[in-house]
Kinemage of the C-alpha trace (Angstrom):
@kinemage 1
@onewidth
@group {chain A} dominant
@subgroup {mainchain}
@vectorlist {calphas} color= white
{ca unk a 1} P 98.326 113.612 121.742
{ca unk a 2} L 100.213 110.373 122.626
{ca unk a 3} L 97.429 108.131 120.820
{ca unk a 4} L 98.110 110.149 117.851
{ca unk a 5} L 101.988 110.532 117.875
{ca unk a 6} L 102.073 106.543 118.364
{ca unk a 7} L 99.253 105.870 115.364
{ca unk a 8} L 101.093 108.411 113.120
{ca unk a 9} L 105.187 106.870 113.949
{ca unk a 10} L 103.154 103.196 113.348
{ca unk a 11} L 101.819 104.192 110.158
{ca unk a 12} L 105.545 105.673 108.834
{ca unk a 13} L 106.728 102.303 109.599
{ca unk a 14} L 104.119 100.209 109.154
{ca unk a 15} L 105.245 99.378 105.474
{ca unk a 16} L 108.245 97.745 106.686
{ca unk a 17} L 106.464 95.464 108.856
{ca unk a 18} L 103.073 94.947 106.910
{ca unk a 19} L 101.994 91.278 106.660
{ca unk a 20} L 105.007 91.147 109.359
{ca unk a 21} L 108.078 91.128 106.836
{ca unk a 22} L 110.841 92.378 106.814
{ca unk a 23} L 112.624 94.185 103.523
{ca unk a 24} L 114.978 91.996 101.858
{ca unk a 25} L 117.267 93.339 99.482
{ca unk a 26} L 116.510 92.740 95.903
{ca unk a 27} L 117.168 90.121 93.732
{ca unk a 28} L 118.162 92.109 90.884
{ca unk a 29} L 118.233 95.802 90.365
{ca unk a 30} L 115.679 97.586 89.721
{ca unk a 31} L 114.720 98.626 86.145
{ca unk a 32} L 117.980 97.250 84.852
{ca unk a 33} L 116.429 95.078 82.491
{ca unk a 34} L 117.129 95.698 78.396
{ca unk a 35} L 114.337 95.919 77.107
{ca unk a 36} L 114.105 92.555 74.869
{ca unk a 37} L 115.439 90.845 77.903
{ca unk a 38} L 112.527 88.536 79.584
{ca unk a 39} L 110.971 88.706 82.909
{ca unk a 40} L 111.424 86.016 85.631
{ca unk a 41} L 107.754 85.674 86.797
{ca unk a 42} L 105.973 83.887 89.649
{ca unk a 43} L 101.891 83.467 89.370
{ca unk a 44} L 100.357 83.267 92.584
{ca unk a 45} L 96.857 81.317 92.098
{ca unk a 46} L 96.623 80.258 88.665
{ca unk a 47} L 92.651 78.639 88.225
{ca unk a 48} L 90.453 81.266 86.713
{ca unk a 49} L 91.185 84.430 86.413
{ca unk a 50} L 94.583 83.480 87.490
{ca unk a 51} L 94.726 80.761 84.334
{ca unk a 52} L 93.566 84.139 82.600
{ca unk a 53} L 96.976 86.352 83.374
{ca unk a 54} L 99.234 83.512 83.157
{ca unk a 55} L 98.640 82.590 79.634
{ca unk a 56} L 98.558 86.559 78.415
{ca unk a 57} L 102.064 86.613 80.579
{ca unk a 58} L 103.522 83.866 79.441
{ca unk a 59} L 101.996 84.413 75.362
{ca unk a 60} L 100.977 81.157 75.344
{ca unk a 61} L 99.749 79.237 72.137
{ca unk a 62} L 95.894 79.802 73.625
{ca unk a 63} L 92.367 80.951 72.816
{ca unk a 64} L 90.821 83.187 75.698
{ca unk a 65} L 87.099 81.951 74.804
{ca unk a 66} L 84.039 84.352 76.288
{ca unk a 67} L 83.318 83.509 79.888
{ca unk a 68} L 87.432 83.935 80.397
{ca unk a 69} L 88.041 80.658 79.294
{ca unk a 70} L 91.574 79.781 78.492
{ca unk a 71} L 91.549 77.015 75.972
{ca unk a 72} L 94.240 75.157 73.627
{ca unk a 73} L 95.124 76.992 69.947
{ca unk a 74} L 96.942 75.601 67.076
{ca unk a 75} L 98.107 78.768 65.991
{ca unk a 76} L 101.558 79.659 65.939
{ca unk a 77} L 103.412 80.140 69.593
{ca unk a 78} L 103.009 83.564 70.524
{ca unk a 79} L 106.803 84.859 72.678
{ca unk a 80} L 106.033 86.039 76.177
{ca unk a 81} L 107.771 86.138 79.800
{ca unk a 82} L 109.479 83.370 81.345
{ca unk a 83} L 107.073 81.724 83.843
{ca unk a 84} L 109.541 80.126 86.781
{ca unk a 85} L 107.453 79.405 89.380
{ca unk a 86} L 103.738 78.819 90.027
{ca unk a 87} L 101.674 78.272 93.267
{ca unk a 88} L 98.311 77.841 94.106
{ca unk a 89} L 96.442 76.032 97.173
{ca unk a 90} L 94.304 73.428 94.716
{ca unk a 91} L 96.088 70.963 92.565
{ca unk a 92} L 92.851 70.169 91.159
{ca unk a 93} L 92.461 69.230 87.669
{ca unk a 94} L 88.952 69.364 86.001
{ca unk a 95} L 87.864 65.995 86.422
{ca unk a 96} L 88.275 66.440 90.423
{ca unk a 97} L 86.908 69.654 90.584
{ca unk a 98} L 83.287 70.883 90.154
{ca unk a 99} L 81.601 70.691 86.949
{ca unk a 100} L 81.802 73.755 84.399
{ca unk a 101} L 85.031 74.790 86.459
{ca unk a 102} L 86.406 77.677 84.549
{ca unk a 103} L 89.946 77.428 84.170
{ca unk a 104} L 91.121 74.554 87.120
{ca unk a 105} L 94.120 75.316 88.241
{ca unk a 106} L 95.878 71.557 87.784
{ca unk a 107} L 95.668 72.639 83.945
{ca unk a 108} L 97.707 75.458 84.360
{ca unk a 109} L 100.163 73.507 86.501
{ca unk a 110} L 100.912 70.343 84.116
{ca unk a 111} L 101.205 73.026 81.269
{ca unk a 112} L 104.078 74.503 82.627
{ca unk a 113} L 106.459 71.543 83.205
{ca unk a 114} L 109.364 74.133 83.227
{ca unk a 115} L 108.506 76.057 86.606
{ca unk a 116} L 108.471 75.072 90.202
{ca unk a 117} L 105.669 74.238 91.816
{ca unk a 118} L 104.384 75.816 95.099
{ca unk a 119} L 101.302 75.794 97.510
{ca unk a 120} L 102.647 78.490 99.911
{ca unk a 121} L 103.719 81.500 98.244
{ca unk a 122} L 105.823 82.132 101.308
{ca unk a 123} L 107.535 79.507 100.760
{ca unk a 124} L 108.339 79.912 96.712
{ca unk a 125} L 109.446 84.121 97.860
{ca unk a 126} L 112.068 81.954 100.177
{ca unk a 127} L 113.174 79.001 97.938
{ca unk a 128} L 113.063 81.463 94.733
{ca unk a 129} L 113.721 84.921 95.659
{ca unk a 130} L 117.120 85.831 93.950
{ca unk a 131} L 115.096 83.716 90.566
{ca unk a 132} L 112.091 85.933 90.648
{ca unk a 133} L 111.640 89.193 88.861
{ca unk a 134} L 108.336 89.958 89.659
{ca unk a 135} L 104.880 88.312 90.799
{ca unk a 136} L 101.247 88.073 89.644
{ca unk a 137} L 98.678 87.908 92.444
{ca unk a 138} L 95.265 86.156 91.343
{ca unk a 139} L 93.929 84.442 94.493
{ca unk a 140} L 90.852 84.892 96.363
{ca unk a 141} L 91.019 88.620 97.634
{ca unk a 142} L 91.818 88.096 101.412
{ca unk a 143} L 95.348 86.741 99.920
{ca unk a 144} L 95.949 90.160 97.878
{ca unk a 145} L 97.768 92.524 99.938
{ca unk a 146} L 99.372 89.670 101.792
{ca unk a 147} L 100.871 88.228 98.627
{ca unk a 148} L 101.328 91.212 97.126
{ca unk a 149} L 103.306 92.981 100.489
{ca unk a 150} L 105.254 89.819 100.657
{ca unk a 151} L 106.612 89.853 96.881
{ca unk a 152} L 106.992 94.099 97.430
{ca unk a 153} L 109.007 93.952 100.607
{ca unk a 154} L 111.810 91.287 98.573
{ca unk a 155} L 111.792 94.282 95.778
{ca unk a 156} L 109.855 92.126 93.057
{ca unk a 157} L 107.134 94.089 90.526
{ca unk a 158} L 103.736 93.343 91.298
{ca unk a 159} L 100.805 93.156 89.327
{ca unk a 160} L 97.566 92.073 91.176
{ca unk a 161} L 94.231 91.501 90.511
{ca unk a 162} L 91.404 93.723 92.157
{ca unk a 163} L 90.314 94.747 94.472
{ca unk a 164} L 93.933 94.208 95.553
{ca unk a 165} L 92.925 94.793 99.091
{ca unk a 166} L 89.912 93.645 101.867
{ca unk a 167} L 90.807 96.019 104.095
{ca unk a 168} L 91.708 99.956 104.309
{ca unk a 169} L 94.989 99.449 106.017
{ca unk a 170} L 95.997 96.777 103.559
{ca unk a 171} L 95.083 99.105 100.255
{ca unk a 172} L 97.328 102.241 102.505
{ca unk a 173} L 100.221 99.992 102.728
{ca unk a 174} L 99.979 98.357 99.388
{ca unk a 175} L 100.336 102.129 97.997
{ca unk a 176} L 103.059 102.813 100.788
{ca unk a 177} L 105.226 99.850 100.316
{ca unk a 178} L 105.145 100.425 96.599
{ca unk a 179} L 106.620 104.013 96.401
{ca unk a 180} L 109.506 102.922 99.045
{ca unk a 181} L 110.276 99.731 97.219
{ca unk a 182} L 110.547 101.886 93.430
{ca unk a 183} L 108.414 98.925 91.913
{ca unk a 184} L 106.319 98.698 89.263
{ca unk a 185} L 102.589 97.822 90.310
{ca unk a 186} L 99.336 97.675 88.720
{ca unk a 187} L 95.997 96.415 89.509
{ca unk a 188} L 93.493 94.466 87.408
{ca unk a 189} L 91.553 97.471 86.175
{ca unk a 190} L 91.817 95.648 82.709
{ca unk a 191} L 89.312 98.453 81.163
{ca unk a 192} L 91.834 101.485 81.944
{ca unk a 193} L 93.503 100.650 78.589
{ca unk a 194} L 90.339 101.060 76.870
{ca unk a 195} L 89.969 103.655 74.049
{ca unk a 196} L 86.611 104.563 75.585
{ca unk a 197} L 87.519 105.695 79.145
{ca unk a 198} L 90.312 107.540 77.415
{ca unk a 199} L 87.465 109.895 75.804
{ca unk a 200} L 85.252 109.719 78.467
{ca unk a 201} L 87.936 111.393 80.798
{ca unk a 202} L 88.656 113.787 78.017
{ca unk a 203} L 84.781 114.618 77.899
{ca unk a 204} L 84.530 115.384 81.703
{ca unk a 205} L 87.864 117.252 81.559
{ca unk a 206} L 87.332 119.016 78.706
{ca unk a 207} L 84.013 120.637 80.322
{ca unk a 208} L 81.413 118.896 78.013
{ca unk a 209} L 78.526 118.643 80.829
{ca unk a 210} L 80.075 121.719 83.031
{ca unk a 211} L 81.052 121.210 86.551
{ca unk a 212} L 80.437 117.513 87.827
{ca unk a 213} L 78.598 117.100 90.952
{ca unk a 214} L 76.980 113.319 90.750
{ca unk a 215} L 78.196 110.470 89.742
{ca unk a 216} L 75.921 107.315 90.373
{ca unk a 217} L 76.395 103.874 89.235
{ca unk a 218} L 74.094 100.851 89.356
{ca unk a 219} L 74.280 97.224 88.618
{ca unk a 220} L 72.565 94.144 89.181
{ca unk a 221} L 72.339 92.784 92.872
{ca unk a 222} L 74.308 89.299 94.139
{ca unk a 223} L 73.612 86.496 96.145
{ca unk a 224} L 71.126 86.201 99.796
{ca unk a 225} L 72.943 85.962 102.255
{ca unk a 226} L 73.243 82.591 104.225
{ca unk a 227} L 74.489 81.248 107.724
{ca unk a 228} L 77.816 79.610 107.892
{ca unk a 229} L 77.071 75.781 107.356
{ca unk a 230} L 77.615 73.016 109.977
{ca unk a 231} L 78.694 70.124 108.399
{ca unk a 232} L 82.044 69.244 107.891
{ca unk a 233} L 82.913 66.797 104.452
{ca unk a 234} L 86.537 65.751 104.198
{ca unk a 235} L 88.916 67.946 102.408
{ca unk a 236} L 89.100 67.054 98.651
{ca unk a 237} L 92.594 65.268 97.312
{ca unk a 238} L 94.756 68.497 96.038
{ca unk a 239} L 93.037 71.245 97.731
{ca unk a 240} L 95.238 72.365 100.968
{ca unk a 241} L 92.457 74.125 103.207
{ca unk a 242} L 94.729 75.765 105.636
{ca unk a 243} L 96.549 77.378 102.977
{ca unk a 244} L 93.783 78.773 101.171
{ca unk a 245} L 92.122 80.094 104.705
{ca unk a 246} L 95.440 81.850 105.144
{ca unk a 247} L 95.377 84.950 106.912
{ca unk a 248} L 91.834 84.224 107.494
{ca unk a 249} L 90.429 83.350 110.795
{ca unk a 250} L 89.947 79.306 110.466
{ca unk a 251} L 87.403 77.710 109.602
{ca unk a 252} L 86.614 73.834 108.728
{ca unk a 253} L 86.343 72.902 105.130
{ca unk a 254} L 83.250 73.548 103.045
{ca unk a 255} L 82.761 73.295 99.253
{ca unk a 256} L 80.104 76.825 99.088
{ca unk a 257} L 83.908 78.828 100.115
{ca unk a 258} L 85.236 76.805 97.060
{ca unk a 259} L 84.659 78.334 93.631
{ca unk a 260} L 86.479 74.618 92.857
{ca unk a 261} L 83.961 72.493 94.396
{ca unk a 262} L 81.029 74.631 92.950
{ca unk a 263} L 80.559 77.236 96.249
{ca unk a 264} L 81.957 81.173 96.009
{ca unk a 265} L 84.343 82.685 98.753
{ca unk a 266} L 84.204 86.082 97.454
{ca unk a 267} L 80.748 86.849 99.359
{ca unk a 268} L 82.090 85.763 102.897
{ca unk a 269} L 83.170 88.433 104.453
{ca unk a 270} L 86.665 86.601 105.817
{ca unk a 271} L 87.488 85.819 102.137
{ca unk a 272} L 86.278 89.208 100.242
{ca unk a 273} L 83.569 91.957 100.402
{ca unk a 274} L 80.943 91.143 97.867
{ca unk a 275} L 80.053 92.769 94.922
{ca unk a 276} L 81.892 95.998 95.956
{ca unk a 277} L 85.220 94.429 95.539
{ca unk a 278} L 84.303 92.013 93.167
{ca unk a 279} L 82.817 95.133 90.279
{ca unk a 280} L 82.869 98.281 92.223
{ca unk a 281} L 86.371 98.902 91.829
{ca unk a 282} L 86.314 98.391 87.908
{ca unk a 283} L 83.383 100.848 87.535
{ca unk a 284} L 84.674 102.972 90.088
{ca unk a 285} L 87.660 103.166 88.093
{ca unk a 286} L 86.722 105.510 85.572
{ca unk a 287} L 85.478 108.226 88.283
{ca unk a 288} L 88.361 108.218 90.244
{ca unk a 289} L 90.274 108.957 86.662
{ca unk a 290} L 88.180 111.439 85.606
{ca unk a 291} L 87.156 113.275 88.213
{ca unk a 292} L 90.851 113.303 90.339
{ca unk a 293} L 89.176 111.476 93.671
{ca unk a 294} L 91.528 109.899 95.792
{ca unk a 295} L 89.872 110.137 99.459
{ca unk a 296} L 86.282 110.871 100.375
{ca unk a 297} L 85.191 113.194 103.429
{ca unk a 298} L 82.370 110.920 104.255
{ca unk a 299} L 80.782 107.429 103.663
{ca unk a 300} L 77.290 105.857 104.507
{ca unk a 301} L 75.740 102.972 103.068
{ca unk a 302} L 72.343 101.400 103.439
{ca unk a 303} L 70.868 97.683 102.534
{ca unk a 304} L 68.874 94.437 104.887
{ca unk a 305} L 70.541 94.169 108.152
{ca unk a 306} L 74.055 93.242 108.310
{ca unk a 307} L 75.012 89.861 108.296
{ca unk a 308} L 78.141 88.976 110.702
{ca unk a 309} L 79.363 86.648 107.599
{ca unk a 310} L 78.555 87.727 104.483
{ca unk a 311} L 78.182 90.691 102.556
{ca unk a 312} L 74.778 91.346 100.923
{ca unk a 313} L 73.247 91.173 97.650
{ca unk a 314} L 71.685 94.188 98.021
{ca unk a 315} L 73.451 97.697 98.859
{ca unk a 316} L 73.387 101.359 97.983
{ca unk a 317} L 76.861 103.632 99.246
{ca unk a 318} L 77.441 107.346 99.040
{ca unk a 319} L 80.649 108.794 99.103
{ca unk a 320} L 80.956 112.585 99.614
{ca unk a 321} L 84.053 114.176 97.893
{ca unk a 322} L 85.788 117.190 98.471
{ca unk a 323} L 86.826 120.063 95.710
{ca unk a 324} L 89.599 119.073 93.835
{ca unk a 325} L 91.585 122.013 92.515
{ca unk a 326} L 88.559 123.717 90.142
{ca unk a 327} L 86.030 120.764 90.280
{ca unk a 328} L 83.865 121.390 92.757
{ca unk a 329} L 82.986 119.001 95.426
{ca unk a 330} L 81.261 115.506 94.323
{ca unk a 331} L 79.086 112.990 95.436
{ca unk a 332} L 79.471 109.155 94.026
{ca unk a 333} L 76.920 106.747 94.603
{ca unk a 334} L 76.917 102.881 93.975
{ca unk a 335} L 73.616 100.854 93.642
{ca unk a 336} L 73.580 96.751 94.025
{ca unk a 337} L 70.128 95.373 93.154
{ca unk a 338} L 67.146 97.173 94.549
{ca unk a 339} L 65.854 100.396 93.130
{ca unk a 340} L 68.291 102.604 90.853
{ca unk a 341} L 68.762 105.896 92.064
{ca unk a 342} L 66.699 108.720 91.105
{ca unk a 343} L 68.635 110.085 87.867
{ca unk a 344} L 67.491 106.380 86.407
{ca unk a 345} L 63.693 106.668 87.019
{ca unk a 346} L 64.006 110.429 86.061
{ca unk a 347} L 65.170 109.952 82.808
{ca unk a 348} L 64.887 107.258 79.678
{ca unk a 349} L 68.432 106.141 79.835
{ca unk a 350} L 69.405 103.467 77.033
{ca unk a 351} L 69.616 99.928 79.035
{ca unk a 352} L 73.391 99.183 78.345
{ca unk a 353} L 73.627 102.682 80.619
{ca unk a 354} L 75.700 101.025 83.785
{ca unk a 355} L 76.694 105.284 85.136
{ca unk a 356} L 76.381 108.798 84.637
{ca unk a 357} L 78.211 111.823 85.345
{ca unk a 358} L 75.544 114.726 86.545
{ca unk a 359} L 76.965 118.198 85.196
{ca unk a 360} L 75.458 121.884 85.251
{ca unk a 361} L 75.356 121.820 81.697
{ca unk a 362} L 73.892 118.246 81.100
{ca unk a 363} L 75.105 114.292 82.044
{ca unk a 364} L 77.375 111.927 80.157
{ca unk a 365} L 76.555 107.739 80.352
{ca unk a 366} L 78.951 105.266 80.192
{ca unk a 367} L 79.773 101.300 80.294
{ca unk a 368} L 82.610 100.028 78.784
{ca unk a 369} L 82.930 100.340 75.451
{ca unk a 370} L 80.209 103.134 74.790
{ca unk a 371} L 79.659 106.376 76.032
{ca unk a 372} L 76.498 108.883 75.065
{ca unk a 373} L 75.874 112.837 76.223
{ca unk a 374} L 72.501 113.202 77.625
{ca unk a 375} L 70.087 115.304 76.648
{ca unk a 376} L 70.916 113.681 73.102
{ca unk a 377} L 69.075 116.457 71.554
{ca unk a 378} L 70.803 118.880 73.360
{ca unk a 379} L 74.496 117.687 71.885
{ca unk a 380} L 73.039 117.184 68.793
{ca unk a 381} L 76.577 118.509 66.517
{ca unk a 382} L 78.715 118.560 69.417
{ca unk a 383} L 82.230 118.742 68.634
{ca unk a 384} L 84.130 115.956 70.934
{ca unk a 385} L 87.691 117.935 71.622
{ca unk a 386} L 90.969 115.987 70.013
{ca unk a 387} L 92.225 112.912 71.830
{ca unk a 388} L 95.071 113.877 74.114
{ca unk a 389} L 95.681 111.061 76.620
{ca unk a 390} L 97.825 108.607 74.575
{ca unk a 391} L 96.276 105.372 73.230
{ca unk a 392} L 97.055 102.210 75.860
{ca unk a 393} L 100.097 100.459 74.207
{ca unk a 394} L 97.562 97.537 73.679
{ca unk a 395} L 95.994 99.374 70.893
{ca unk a 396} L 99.118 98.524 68.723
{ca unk a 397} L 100.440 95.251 69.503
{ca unk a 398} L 96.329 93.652 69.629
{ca unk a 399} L 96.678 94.075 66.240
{ca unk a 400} L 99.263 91.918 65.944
{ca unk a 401} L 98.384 87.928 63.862
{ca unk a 402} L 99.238 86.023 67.161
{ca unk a 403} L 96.879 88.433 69.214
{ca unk a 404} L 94.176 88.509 66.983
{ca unk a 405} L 94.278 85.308 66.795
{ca unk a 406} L 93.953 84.677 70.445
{ca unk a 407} L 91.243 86.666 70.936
{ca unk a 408} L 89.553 86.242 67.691
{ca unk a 409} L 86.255 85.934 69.785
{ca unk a 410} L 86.725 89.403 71.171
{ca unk a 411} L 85.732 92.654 69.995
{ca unk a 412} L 88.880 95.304 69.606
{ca unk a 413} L 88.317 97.386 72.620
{ca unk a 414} L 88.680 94.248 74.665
{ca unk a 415} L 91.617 93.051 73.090
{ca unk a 416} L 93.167 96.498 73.780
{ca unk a 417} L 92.781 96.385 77.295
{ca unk a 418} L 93.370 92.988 77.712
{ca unk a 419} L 96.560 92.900 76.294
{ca unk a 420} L 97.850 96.980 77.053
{ca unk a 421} L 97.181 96.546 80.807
{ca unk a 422} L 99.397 94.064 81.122
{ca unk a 423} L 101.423 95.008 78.626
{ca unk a 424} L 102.275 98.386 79.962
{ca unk a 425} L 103.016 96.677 83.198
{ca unk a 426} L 105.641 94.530 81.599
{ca unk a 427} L 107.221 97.635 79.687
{ca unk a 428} L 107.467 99.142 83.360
{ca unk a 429} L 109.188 96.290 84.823
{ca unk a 430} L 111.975 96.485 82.508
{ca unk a 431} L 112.226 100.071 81.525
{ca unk a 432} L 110.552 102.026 84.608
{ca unk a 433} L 108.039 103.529 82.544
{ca unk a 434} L 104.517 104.591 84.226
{ca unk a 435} L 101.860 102.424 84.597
{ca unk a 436} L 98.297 103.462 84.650
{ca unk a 437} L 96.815 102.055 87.609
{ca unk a 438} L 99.859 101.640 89.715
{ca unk a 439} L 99.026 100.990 93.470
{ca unk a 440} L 100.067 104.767 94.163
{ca unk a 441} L 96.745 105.751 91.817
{ca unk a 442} L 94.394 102.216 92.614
{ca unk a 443} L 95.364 102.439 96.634
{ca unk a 444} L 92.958 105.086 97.366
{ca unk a 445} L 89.852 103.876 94.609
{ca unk a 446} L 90.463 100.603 96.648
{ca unk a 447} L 90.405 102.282 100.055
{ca unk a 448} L 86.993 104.103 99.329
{ca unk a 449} L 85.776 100.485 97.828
{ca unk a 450} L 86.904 98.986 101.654
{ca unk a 451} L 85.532 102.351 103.530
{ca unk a 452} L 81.961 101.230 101.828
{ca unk a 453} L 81.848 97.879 103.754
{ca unk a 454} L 82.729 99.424 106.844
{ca unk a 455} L 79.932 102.190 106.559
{ca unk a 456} L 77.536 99.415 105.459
{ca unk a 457} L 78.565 97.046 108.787
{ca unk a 458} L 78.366 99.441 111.428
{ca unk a 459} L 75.493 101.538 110.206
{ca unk a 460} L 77.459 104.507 110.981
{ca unk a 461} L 78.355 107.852 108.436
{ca unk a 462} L 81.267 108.025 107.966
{ca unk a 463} L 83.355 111.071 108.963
{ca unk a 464} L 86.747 110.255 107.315
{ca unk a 465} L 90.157 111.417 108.400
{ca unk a 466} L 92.207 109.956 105.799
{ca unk a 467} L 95.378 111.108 106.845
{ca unk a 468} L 95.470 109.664 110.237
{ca unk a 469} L 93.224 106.639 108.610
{ca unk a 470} L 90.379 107.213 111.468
{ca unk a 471} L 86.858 107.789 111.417
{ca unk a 472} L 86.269 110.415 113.359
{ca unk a 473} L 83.520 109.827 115.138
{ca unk a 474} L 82.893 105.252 115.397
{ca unk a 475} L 85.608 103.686 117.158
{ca unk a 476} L 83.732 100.973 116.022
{ca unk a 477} L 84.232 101.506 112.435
{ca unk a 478} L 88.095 103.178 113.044
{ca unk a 479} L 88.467 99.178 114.683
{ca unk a 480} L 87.500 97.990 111.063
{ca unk a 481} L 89.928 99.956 108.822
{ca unk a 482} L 92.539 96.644 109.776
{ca unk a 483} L 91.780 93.262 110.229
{ca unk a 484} L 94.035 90.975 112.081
{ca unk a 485} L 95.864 88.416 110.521
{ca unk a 486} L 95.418 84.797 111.928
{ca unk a 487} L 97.910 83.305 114.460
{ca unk a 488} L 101.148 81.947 111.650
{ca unk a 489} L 100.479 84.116 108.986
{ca unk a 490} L 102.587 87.161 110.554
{ca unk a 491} L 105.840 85.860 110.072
């Protein structure tokens, strides 16, 4: 009884001290922005993906090109937020960093001769923190909840990319610290704006397939693993190692943890948790919308043998669900390389098929932008029931000249969710309005995205107690639901 009176009294005050912060007071009130006033914003990490948000933030005179490019326009300046302060750990430009760099981060910093520059985003929260409205997280994923926590706890709006957290504890607090903060948050699910999910939620609401008891989803399988390399090259001119190893345990420099200098961090397990974090929690996504998940009962996972380093190519997870309300219990499965599961070989599914929902009265696919009810000869006529969940605010302003014109390579859908998930986001900042994938909703789709790693590294099933945030029956895996931050990073 002590254990657990002294894990629950950490965990009701573990938001105030998360990432070892304290709560400031904030820099401006909260929601008392006029609407056509602009945000103060602060990028944190700002080479790919990162280039990616800035320029939709900031409505900058760009192209986004396929491969989530970011590329000079000559149309007509588009109006966006005020960008005053920028910080990333490479100062690289693209002739110093590795060839077919996507987005290099010492672009984005000469473009934007107006805001400060920073390396430590500690540092630019202390220098700028009564100048900042609200912050945009885009670094490797260890740096997510730490970046994000930090920018929370001094009452800025957050909006980070996914999967927001690498551990369980850090995806509980980012959902904690949110709600007693009052910000506005929401993670990178870009494709929650989409048109398509909209219906697709509507279909498995609306009862089209009956009761949903299976969800599976499948996609292609990533990288062999590989043993941590021995050599040690000098650290390239404009790329500050210790800052990008962070809260990470440290390790000398190596270009295959640099996406910069040609290598990828997100597969080390110190830096991210493989193609779980990196797709899962987009696919995921729509499940956790339509079928109301938020915590599963149970969690094992199976693939090669564990590798103390890095997480594999090749994995297969099944989450077990409990009724929610009417819908009846659920299991969700997720398949990395390797065989699909059964449903697949069972049935002639169309190849752009990337998950099904598995109802008593038949099965729905999905990927993005399509969706298809299965038996097709069985819905032959069927009747889809009126849209009621409101169009993403991205449906009206992608039609805008300046945003077609920006993504003039894109097909609609995608410009809708590009620009409405952010857009929302913005509208909350300033006006308080909801947000669709606030950390209060993506906290829990990132916790079971976390839980799978841990089921996969120990071996163990999962028996989850989410309320006390234990597994019930591995200490081993209850050790691995928070990861300790490196010696400098607490404070």
């Amino acid at each position: 009884m002590t254990n657990q009176w002294k894990r629950r009294r950490f965990l009701s005050t573990a938001g105030r001290a998360a990432a070892g912060l304290v709560i400031l007071p904030n820099s401006r009130s909260v929601w008392g922005y006029p609407a056509n006033e602009k945000l103060n914003i602060a990028v944190v990490g700002v080479g790919g993906m990162g280039a990616w948000n800035l320029a939709n933030f900031a409505g900058e005179n760009v192209e986004f090109s396929r491969g989530m490019r970011v590329k000079p326009s000559s149309q007509p300046e588009m109006t966006g937020e005020n960008i005053v302060a920028l910080c990333d750990t490479d100062e690289r430009s693209e002739e110093a960093s590795a060839p077919g760099r996507r987005n290099p981060p010492g672009t984005a910093l000469a473009r934007y001769g107006q805001a400060k520059k920073f390396n430590d985003y500690r540092q630019m929260l202390d220098e700028m923190d009564r100048e900042i409205d609200a912050v945009v997280v885009t670094t490797p994923d260890h740096t997510h909840a730490p970046a994000s926590l930090a920018a929370m706890q001094r009452g800025k709006h957050v909006y980070c990319e996914k999967p927001g957290a690498i551990s369980v504890f850090e995806a509980r607090m980012l959902a904690k610290v949110a709600a007693e903060q009052k910000v506005a948050t929401q993670l990178g699910t870009q494709i929650h704006a989409s048109d398509n999910f909209r219906r697709i939620v509507e279909l498995i609401r609306g009862g089209a397939i009956g009761a949903v008891k299976e969800c599976h989803i499948w996609v292609r399988g990533g990288p062999s693993t590989r043993e941590r390399p021995t050599e040690t090259p000098p650290v390239p001119k404009g790329l500050h190692w210790n800052l990008f190893v962070g809260t990470a345990p440290y390790r000398p420099y190596h270009p295959t943890y640099s996406r910069g200098c040609g290598g990828n961090w997100q597969y080390w397990w110190d830096f991210g948790i493989g193609g779980l974090g990196n797709t899962a929690t987009h696919y995921f996504n729509l499940a956790f919308w339509a079928l109301n998940l938020r915590y599963p009962i149970s969690v094992e996972a199976e693939g090669p043998p564990p590798h103390p380093e890095m997480a594999p190519g090749r994995i297969h997870v099944r989450y077990r669900f409990p009724a929610r309300g009417e819908m009846p219990p659920v299991t969700l499965t997720w398949t990395q390389g390797g065989q699909p599961p059964p449903v697949v070989a069972e049935n002639d599914f169309p190849d752009w098929a990337w998950g099904v929902f598995v109802g008593t009265e038949g099965m729905l696919l999905a990927n993005y932008p399509q969706r298809m009810l299965w038996p097709a000869e069985k819905f032959a006529g069927f009747q889809p029931p009126k849209p009621s969940i409101p169009p993403s605010i991205g449906a009206e302003i992608g039609r805008r000249a300046e945003w077609m014109a920006a993504y003039k390579n894109y097909e609609e859908w995608r410009r809708t969710s590009e620009v409405g998930h952010r857009a929302e986001w913005i509208a909350a900042c300033k006006t308080g309005s909801p947000t669709s994938s606030h950390f209060g909703y993506s906290g829990p789709l990132s916790e079971a995205v976390n839980l799978g790693t841990v089921a996969y590294r120990t071996g163990a099933k999962l028996e989850w107690d989410a309320e006390n945030l234990r597994v019930t029956n591995s200490p081993e895996a209850t050790a691995m639901i928070k990861r300790e931050f490196r010696s400098g990073w607490t404070s």
